[in-house]
Backbone as JSON, one array per atom type, in Angstrom:
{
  "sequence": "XXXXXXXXXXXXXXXXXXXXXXXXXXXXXXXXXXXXXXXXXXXXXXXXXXXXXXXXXXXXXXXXXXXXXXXXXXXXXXXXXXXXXXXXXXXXXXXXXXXXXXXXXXXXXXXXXXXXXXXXXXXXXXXXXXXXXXXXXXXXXXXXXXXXXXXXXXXXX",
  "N": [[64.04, 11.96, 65.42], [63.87, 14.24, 62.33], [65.04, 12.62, 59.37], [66.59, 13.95, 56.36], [66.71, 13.05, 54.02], [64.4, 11.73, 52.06], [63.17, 8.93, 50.85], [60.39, 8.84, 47.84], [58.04, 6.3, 47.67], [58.06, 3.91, 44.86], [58.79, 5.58, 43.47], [61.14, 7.3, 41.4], [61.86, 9.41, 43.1], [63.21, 11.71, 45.24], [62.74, 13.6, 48.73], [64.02, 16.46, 49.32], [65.68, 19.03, 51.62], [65.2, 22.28, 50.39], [67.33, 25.01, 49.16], [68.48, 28.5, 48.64], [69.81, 28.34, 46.16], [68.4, 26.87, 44.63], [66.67, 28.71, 43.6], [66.02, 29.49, 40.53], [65.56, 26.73, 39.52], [63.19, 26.77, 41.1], [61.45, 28.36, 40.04], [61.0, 28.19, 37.95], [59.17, 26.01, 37.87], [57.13, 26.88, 39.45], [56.29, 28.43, 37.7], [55.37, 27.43, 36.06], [53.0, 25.22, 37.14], [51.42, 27.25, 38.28], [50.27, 29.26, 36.24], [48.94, 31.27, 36.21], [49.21, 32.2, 38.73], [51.46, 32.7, 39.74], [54.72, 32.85, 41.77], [56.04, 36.05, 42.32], [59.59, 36.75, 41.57], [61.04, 37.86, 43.8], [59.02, 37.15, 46.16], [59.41, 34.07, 46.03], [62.6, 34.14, 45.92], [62.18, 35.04, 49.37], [60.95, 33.13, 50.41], [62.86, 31.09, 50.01], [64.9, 31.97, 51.66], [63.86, 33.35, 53.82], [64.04, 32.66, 57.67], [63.23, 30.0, 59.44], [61.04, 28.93, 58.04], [60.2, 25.79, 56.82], [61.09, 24.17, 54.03], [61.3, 22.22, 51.03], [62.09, 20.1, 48.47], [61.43, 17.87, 45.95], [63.14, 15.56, 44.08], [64.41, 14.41, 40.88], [66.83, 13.03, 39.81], [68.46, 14.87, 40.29], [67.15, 16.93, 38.76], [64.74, 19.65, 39.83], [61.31, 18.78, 40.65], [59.29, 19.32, 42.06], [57.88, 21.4, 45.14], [57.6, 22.42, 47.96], [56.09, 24.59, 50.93], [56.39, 25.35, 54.08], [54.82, 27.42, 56.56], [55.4, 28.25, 59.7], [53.5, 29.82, 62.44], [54.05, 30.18, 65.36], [53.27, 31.96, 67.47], [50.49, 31.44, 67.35], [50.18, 28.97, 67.21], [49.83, 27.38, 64.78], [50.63, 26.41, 61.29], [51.15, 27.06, 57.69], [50.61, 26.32, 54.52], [52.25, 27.04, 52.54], [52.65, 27.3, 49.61], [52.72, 24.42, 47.73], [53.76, 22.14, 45.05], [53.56, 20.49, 42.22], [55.61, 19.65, 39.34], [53.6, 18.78, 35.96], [53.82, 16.36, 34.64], [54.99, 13.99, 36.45], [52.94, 14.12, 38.73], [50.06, 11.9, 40.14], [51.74, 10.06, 41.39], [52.3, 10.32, 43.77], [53.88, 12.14, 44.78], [53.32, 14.26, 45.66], [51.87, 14.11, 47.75], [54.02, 12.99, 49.57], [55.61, 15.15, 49.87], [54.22, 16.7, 50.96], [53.44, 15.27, 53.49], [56.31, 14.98, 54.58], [56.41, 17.92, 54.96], [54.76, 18.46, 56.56], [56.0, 17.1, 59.01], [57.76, 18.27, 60.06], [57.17, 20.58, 61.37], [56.37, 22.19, 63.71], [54.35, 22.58, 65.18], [50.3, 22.53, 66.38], [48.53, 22.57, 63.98], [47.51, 22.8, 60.63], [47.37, 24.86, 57.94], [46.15, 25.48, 54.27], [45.94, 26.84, 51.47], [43.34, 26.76, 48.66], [42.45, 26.18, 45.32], [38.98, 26.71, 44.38], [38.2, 25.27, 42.3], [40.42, 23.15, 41.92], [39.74, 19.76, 41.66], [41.87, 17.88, 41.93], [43.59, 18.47, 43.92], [42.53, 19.17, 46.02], [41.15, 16.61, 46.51], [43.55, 14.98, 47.56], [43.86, 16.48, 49.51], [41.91, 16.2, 51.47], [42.32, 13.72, 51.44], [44.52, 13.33, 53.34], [43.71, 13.7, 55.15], [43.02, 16.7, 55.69], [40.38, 18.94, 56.42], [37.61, 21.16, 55.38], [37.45, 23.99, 56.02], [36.92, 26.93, 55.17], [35.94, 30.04, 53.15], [37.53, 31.85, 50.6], [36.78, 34.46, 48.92], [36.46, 35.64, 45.96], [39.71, 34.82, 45.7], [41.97, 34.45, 44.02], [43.96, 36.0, 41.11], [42.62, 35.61, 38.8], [39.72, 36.18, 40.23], [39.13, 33.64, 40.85], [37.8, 31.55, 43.52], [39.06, 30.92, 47.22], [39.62, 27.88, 48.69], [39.77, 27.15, 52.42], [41.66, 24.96, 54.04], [42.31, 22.51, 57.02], [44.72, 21.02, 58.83], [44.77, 19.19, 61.89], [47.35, 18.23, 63.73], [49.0, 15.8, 65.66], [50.77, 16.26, 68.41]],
  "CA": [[64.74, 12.86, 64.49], [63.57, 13.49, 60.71], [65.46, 12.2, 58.13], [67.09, 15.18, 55.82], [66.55, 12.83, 52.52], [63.48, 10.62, 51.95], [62.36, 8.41, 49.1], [59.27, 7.91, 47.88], [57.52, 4.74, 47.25], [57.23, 3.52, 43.9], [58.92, 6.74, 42.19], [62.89, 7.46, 41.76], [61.82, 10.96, 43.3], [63.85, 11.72, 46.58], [62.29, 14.44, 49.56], [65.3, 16.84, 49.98], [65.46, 20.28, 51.97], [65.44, 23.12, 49.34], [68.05, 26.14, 49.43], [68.55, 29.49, 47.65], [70.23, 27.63, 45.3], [66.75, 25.89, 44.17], [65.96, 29.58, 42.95], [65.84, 29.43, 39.09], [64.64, 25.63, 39.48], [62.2, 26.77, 41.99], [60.79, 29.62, 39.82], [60.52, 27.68, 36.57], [58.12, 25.02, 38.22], [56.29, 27.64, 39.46], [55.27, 29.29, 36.51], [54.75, 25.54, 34.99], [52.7, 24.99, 37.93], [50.29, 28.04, 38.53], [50.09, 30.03, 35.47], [47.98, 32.7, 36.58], [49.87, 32.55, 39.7], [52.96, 32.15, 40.21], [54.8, 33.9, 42.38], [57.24, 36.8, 41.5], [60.72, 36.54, 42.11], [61.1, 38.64, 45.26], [58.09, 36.31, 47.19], [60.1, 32.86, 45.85], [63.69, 34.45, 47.4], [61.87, 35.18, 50.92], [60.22, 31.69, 50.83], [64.25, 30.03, 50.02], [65.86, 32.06, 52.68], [63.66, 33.34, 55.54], [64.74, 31.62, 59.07], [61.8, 29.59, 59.85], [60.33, 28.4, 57.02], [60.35, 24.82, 56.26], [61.21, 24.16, 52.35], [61.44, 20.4, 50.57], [61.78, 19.85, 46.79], [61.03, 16.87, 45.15], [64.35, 15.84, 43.08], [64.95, 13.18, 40.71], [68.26, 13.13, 39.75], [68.83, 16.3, 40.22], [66.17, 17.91, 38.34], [63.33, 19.57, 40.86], [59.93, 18.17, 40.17], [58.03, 19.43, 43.11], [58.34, 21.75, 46.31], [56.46, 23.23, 49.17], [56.99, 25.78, 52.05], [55.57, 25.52, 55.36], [55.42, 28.97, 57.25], [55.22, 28.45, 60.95], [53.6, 30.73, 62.9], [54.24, 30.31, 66.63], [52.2, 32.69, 68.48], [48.93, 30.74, 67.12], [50.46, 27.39, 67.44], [49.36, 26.82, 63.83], [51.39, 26.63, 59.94], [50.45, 27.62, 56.75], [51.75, 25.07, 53.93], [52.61, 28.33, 51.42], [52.99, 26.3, 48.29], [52.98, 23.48, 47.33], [53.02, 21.92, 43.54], [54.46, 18.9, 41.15], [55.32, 18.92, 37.7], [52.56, 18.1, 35.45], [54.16, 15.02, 34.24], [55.15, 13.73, 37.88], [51.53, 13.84, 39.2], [49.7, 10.74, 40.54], [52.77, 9.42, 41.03], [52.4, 10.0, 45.52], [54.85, 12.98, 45.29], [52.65, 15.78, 46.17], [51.42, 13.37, 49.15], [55.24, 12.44, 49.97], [56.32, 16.21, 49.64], [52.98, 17.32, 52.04], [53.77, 14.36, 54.67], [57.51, 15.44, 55.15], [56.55, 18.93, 55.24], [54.05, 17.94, 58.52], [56.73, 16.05, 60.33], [59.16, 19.17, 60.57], [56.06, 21.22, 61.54], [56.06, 22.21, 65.41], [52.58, 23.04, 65.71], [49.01, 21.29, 66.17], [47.43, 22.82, 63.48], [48.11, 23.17, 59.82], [46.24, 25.43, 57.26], [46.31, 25.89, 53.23], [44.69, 27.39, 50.51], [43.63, 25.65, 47.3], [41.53, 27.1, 43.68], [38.01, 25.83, 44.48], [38.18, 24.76, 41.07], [41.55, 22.36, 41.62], [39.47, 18.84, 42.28], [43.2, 16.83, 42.37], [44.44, 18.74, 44.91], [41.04, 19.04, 47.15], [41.2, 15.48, 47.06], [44.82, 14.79, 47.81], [44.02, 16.85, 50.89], [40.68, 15.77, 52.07], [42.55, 12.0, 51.48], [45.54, 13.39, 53.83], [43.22, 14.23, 56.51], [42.87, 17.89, 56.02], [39.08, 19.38, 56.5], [37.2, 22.49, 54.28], [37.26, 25.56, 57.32], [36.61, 28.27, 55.45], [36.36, 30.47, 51.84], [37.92, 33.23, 50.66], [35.75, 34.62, 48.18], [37.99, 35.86, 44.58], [40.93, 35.27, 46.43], [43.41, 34.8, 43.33], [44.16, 37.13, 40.25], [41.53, 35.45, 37.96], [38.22, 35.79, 40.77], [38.58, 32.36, 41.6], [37.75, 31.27, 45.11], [40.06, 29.76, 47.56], [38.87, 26.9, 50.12], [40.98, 26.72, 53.29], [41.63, 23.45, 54.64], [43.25, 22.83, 57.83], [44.9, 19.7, 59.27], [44.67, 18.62, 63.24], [48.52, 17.42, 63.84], [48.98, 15.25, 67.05], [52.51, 15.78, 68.68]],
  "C": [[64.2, 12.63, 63.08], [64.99, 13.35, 60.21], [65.7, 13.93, 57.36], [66.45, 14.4, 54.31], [65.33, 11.41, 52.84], [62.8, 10.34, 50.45], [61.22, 8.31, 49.02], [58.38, 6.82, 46.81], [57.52, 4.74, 45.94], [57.65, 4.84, 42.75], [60.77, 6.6, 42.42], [63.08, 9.08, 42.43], [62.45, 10.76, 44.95], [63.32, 13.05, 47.22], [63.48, 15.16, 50.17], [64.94, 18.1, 50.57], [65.89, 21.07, 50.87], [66.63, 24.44, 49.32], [68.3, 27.23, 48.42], [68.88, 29.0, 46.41], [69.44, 27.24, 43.85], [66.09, 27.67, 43.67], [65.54, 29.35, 41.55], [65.19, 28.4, 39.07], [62.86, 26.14, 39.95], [60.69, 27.74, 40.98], [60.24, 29.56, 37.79], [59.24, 26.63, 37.2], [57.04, 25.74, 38.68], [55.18, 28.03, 38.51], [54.66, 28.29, 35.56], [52.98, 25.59, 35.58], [51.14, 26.01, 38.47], [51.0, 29.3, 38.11], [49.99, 31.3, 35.36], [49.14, 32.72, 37.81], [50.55, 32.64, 40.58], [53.2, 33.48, 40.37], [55.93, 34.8, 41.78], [58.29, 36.73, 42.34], [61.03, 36.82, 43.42], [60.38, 37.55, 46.43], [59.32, 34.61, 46.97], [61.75, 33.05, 46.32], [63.51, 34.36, 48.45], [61.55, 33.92, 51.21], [61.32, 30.58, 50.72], [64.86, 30.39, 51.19], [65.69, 32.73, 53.79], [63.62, 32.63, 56.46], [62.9, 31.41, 59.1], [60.72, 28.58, 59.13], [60.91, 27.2, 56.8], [60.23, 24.84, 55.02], [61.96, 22.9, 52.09], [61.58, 20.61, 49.22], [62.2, 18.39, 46.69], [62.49, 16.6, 43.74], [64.48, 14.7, 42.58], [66.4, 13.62, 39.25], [68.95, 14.39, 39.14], [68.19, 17.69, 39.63], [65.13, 18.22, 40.17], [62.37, 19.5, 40.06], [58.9, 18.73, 41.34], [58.62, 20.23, 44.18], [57.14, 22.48, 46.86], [56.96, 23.74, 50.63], [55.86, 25.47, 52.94], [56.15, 26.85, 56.18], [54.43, 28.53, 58.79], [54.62, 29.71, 61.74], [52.91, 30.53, 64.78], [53.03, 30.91, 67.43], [50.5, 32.17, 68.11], [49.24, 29.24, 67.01], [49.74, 26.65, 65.65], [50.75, 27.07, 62.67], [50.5, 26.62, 59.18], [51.08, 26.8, 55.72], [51.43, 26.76, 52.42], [52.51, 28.1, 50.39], [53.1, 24.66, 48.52], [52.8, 23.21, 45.64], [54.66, 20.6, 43.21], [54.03, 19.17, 39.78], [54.19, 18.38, 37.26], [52.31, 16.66, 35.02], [54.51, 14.06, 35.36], [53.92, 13.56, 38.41], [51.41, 12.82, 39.08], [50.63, 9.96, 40.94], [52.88, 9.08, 43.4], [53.66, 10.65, 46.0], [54.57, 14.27, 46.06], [51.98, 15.06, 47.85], [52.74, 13.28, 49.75], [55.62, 13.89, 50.22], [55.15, 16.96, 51.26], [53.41, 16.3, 53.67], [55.2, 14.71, 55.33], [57.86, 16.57, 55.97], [55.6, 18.99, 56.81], [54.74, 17.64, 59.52], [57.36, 17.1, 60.64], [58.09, 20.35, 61.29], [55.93, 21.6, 63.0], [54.46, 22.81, 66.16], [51.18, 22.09, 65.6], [48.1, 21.08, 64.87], [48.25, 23.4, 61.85], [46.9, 23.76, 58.35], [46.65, 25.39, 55.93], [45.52, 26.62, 52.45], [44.69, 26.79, 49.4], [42.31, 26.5, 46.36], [40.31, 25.86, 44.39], [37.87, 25.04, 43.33], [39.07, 23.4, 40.84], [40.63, 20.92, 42.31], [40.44, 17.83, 42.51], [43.5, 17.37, 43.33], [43.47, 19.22, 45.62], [41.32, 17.44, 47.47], [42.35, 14.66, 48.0], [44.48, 15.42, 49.54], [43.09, 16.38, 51.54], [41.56, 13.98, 52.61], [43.55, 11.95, 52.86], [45.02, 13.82, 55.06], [42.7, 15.71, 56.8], [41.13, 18.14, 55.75], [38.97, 20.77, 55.77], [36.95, 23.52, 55.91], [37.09, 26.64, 57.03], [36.97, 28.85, 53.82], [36.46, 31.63, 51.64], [37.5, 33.82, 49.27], [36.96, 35.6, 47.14], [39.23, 36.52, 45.33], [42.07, 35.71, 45.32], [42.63, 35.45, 41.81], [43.02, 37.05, 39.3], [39.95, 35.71, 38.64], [38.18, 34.97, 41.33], [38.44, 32.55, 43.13], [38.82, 30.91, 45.6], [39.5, 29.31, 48.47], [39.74, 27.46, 50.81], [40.2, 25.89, 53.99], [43.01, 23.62, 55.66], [43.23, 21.16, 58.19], [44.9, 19.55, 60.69], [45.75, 17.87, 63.33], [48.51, 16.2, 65.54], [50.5, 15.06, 67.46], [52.87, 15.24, 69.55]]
}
């Protein structure tokens, strides 16, 4: 069985499940978070309260500092980690690793995919470090041109 609340190491940050609730939080860290492209309100509702979706935020004492959505999708036995992100000031800290590891365990599939700014070398590494592999680029995926890698993980259940 997981755990509903997990600490992690070495921070006072706690791994909680997220809920509509976590809107306004959710939607300020966002726009902290990715500038260019953060999402608009409507996409950050569907991602608090469609059935299915795994959702974590990162909370220290009561503020959110961090969250990420895993979107299951069954009929390919794979997930999609939708978001993820941490506060700017929070970084290095082994929350965006703690927030990514939680969101794996609730995960019912073998196979787990993301997308990341070819440009972002913290969060290439973070994933490469977490096991995930480069599978594939999506040529000016987001609003500015940039690229996006996708990296996928190999779960073992």
């Amino acid at each position: 069985m997981v755990s509903t609340t997990i600490s992690v190491p070495g921070s006072p940050a706690l791994i909680v499940p997220a809920t509509w609730r976590d809107l306004m939080d959710l939607r300020r860290v966002e726009r902290v978070c990715f500038q260019v492209d953060s999402w608009p309100l409507l996409d950050i509702i569907g991602i608090l309260t469609v059935p299915g979706i795994v959702r974590l935020k990162a909370d220290i004492d009561g503020e959110l500092i961090g969250f990420i959505a895993g979107d299951v999708r069954k009929s390919r036995e794979l997930a999609w980690i939708a978001t993820i992100c941490v506060l700017p000031n929070y970084r290095g800290q082994g929350i965006g690793s703690a927030l990514l590891s939680a969101c794996e365990e609730r995960l019912p599939v073998h196979h787990i995919r993301l997308s990341v700014r070819a440009s972002n070398r913290s969060a290439i590494q973070l994933y490469l470090h977490t096991g995930y592999n480069r599978v594939g680029l999506w040529k000016k995926y987001y609003q500015d041109g940039e690229d996006a890698m996708v990296m996928e993980k190999e779960l073992r259940l």
